[in-house]
N, C-alpha and C positions, 0 to 999 in steps of 0.2 A: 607637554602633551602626554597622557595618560598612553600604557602602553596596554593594546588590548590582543590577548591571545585567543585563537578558535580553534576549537578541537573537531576535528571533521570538514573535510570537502565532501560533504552532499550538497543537498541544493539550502539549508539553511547556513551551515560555513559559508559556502559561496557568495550566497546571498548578505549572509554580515559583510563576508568582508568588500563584495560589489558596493553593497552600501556606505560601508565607514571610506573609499576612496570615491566615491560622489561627495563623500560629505568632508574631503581635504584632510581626512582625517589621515596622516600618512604611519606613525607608530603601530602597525598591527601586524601579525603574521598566523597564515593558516599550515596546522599541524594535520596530517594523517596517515596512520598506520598501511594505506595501501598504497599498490602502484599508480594508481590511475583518481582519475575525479568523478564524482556523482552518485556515490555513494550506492544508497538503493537503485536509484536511477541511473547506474551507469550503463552503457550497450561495450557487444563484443564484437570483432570479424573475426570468424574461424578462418582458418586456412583453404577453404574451400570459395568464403566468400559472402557467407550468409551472416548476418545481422543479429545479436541477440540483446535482448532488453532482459533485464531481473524480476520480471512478469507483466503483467498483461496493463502498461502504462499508457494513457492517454490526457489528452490536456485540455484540459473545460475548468473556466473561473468567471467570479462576476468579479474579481480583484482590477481596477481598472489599472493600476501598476504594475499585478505582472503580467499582462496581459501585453504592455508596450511593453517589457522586459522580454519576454517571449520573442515577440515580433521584432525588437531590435536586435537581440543578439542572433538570432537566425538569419537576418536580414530577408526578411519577409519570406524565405524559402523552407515551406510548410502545407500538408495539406489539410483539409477539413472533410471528414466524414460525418454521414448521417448512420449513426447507430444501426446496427443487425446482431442485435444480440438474440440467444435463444437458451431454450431449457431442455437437454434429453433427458426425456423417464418414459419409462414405459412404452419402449421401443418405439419412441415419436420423438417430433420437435414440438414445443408448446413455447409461442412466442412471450419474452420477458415483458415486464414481470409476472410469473407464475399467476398468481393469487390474481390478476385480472384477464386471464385469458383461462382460468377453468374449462371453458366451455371442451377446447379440443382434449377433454381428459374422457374415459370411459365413459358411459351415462350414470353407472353404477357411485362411480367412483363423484362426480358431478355433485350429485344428488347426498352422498358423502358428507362432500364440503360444506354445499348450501346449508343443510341440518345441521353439522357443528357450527357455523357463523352464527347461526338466528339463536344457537344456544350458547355462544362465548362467553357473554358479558357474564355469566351466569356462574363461571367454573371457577372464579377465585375473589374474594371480597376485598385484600391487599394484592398489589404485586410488586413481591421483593426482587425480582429475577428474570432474566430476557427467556428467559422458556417460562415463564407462565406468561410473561407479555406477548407472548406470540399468539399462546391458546385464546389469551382475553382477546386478542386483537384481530384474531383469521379464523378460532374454531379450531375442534380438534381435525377434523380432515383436513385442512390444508398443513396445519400443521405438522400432521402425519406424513404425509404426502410428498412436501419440499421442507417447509421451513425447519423443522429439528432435524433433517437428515444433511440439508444442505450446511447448515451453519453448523454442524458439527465437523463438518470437514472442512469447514475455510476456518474455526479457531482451533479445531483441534483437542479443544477442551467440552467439559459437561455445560453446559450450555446455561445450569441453574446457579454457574459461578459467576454470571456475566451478568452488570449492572443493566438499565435500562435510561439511564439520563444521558448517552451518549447517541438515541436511538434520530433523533430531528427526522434529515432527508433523508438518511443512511437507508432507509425500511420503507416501500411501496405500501401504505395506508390505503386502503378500501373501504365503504360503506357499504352496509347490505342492500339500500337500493341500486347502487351502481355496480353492486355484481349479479344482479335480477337482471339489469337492463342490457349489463355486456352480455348474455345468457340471451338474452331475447334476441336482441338486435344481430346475432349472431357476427359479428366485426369485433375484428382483434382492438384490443387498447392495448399500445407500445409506447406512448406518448411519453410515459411517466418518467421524471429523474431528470438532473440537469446536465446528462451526458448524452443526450440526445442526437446533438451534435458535438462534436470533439474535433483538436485536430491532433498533427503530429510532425513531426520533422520530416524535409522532404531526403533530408541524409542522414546517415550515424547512426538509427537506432535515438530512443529518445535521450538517451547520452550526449547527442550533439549539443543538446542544449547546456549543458553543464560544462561541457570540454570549450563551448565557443565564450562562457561567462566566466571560467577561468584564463582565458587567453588574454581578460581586461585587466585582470587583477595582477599583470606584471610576473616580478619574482617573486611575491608573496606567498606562494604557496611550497609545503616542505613536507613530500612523501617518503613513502615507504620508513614514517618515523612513530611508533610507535611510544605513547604515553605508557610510563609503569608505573610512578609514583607525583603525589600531590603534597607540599607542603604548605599547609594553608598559612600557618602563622609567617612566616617568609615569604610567602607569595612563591615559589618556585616550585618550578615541574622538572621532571625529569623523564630521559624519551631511553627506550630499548638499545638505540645507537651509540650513546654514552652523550649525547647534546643534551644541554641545561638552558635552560629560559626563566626570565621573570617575568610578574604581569602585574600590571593595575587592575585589569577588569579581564575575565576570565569566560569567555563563551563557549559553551560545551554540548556539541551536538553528539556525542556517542551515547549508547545505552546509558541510562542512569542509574541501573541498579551494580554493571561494570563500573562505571567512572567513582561512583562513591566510595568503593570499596579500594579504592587510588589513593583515596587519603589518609593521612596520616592518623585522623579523628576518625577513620571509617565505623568505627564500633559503634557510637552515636549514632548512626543511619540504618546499622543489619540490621534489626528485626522491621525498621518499616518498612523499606527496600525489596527484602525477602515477600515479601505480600504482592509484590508487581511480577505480573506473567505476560507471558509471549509465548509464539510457537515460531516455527520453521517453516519453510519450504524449500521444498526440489523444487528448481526450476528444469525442466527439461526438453530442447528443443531437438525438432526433424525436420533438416533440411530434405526435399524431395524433388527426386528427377521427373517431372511431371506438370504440367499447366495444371493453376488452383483451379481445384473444381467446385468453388462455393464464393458468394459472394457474401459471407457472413463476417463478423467482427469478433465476437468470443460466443463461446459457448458455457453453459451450467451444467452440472453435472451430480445430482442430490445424491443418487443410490450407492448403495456401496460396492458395485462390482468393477468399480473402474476408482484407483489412487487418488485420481485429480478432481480436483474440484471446479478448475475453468481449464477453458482451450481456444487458443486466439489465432486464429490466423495472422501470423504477424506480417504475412508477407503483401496482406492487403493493406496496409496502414499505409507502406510506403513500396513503391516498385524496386527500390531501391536497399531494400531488407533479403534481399536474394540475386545472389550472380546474373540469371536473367531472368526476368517478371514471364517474358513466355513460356520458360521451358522448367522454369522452380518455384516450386512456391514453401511455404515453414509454416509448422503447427507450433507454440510455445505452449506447452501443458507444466500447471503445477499443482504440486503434493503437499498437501501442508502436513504438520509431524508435530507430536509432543507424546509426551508420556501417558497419555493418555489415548493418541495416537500414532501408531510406532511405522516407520516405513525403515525396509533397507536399501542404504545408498547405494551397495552392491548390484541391487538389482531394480530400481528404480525405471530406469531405462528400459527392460526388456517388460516388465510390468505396465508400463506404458503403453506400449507398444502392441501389449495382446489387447489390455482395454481399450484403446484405438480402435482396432479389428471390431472387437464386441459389440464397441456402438455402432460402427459401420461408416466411420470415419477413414479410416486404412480398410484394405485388403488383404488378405495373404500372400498376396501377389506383389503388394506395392514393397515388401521389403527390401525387395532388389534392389529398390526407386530410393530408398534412403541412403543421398549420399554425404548426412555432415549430423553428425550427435552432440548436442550440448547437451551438458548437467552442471548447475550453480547451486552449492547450498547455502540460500540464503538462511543462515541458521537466527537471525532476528528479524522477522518476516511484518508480523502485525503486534503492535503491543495491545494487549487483551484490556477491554473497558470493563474490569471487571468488580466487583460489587464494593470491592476493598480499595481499590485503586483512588478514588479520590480522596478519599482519608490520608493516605499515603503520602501520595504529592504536596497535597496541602500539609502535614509535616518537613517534607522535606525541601521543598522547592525554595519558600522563604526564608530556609536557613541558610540557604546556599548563599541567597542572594544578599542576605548580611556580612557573608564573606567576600564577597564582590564577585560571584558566582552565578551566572544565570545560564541555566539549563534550558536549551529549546531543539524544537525539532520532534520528528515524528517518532525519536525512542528519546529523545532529549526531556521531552517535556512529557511521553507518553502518552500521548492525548489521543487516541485514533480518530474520532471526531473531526480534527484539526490535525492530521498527518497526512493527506493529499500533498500533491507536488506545489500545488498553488499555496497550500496553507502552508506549509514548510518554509517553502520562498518568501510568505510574507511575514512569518515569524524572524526571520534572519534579520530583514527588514526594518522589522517593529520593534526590534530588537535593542538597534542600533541606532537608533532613532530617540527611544527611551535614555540611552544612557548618554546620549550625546546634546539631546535637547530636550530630556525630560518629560517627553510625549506619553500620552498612555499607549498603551500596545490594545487591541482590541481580539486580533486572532486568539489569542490566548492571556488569558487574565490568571494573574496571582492574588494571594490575600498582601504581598509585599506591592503591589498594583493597582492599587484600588483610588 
């Protein structure tokens, strides 16, 4: 029996190795560097009592597998909300998504939009770039307005670095008759996107779901162990603690342009490698002595006079995300950061906290009311779809996998497209499935795949 090693407990580790013990397969063991499980998705209890998630996670899939995977490992104790998302700009709420609900914008600004839409198609003859697809696909006033101010604070990066073949359901598509007729009819359209409805852990923080699907996987799992070196021609790893392992078949959910650089051949891989970008995020939460006074689910945030990019009420997700649902409730706000985008972690928190006040979220009043402060830096936040990136992968990914090396996951495989909780899960899955019965994997294809 082949011996197969996983590098990361998030939810595709997990998910491998949940899989390879459904399938008797008993030679495996899961490696990771932290304390705890679930990687991006793990949750925290502060000392106070409040709940924190690694930002604003909810759970909607048409996957009919993880779907029972969900519902069994929670043992059906879960709720399901119907979306209240919104948009502040311009000292208003404008229900999501933007770009179909213009109407409640200025008339000025209305009138704007409509005229760049009916002249979009017009403004570029190729488009190499997610900012000229935007102008081609909304017009410059909308674009103006939300789409380039927004998406530059959730990558963090110039926006003309960012590919467009990753864009599918990711992006609220419009036609110009159907933003005539939402204008007429004067009625919001909220409909869009298949998060409409969601659900989420009725305990834990959405960590539960990780911490209860490592509780199947036995002893296999071996934290706080840190990978430093790879030798491919030997098959053997070597972990920070001074433990040595070998492997037949090798699964590696950490970053990819980190784990390359673990091996011994790393030289081979720098300069594709180096082409793969990501940004950051503060995560930053406010527990508050006070009943939620909204009955909203995240908020957007384009402009730049406020850090963050979203802000979720997390304490509506679950009653059970705050000490007591009647008398506390949690804001999760986060800051995404790159070089391009610089934030200080020093002061993230009070930064927060005044842009809260500004949109009219907090009070000056309510800071008394704050009585529990998270800050998480998730310093590998979103890996960026960006122009150069699947060039990249498709270098590297099938080299890997000639070494008995399959990279997956949401910094594993770098796919943002397919980095949802659901698709991660089903990557681990497809994974294990592929090497054990030579299945195709469908969430994510290689040219080693085909």
């Amino acid at each position: 029996m082949k011996r197969i090693v996983i590098i990361g407990a998030g939810p595709t580790g997990l998910s491998s190795a949940l899989r390879l013990k459904e399938s008797s397969h008993k030679n495996f063991i899961v490696y990771d560097r932290s304390n705890y499980v679930g990687g991006l998705c793990a949750s925290f209890q502060d000392n106070k009592g409040f709940i924190w998630d690694l930002g604003g996670h909810v759970i909607f899939s048409q996957y009919k597998y993880f779907n029972g995977l969900f519902e069994n490992v929670l043992e059906n104790k879960f709720l399901e909300h119907r979306r209240e998302a919104w948009i502040r700009t311009m000292n208003r709420w404008i229900p999501y998504p933007f770009q179909n609900n213009i109407r409640h914008l200025p008339n000025d600004i209305v009138t704007e939009c409509l005229d760049g839409y009916k002249l979009s198609k017009k403004k570029y003859k190729e488009l190499s770039n997610f900012e000229q697809w935007i102008v081609h696909s909304f017009g410059e006033g909308i674009a103006k307005y939300f789409m380039h101010p927004y998406n530059f604070k959730v990558w963090a990066h110039p926006l003309s670095l960012l590919g467009t073949n990753w864009i599918s359901e990711r992006v609220s598509k419009i036609e110009l008759e159907d933003l005539i007729k939402n204008l007429k009819s004067k009625k919001d359209n909220t409909k869009w996107g298949p998060n409409t409805v969601f659900r989420y852990p009725l305990h834990g923080g959405i960590g539960e779901i990780f911490r209860k699907m490592s509780s199947k996987i036995d002893g296999s799992i071996v934290l706080n162990s840190e990978l430093i070196e790879i030798d491919t021609k030997r098959k053997k790893l070597y972990f920070l603690d001074g433990r040595e392992d070998t492997y037949d078949i090798l699964i590696n959910t950490s970053p990819l342009d980190k784990f390359v650089k673990l091996m011994k051949c790393s030289k081979t891989f720098d300069k594709t490698v180096s082409k793969l970008m990501h940004n950051g995020v503060f995560v930053v939460g406010l527990g508050i002595n006070k009943p939620c006074p909204s009955n909203k689910c995240w908020m957007y945030f384009p402009e730049n006079d406020s850090p963050f990019f979203r802000v979720t009420y997390l304490s509506n997700y679950s009653p059970n995300n705050v000490p007591d649902s009647k008398r506390n409730y949690s804001l999760l706000c986060e800051s995404a950061y790159s070089m391009h985008k610089k934030e200080d972690k020093s002061k993230i928190i009070e930064k927060t906290i005044r842009a809260l006040i500004r949109q009219g979220l907090l009070n000056e009043g309510d800071r008394s009311s704050i009585v529990s402060t998270f800050l998480h830096d998730v310093d590998y936040a979103y890996p960026l779809p960006t122009v150069e990136r699947d060039a990249a992968l498709n270098a590297v990914l099938p080299e890997l996998e000639h070494m008995g090396i399959y990279s997956r996951g949401r910094f594993g495989a770098w796919k943002y497209e397919v980095g949802n909780t659901d698709h991660s899960v089903m990557q681990g899955k497809e994974i294990v499935d592929r090497v054990l019965k030579g299945k195709k994997e469908r969430i994510l294809n290689t040219s080693g795949n085909n």
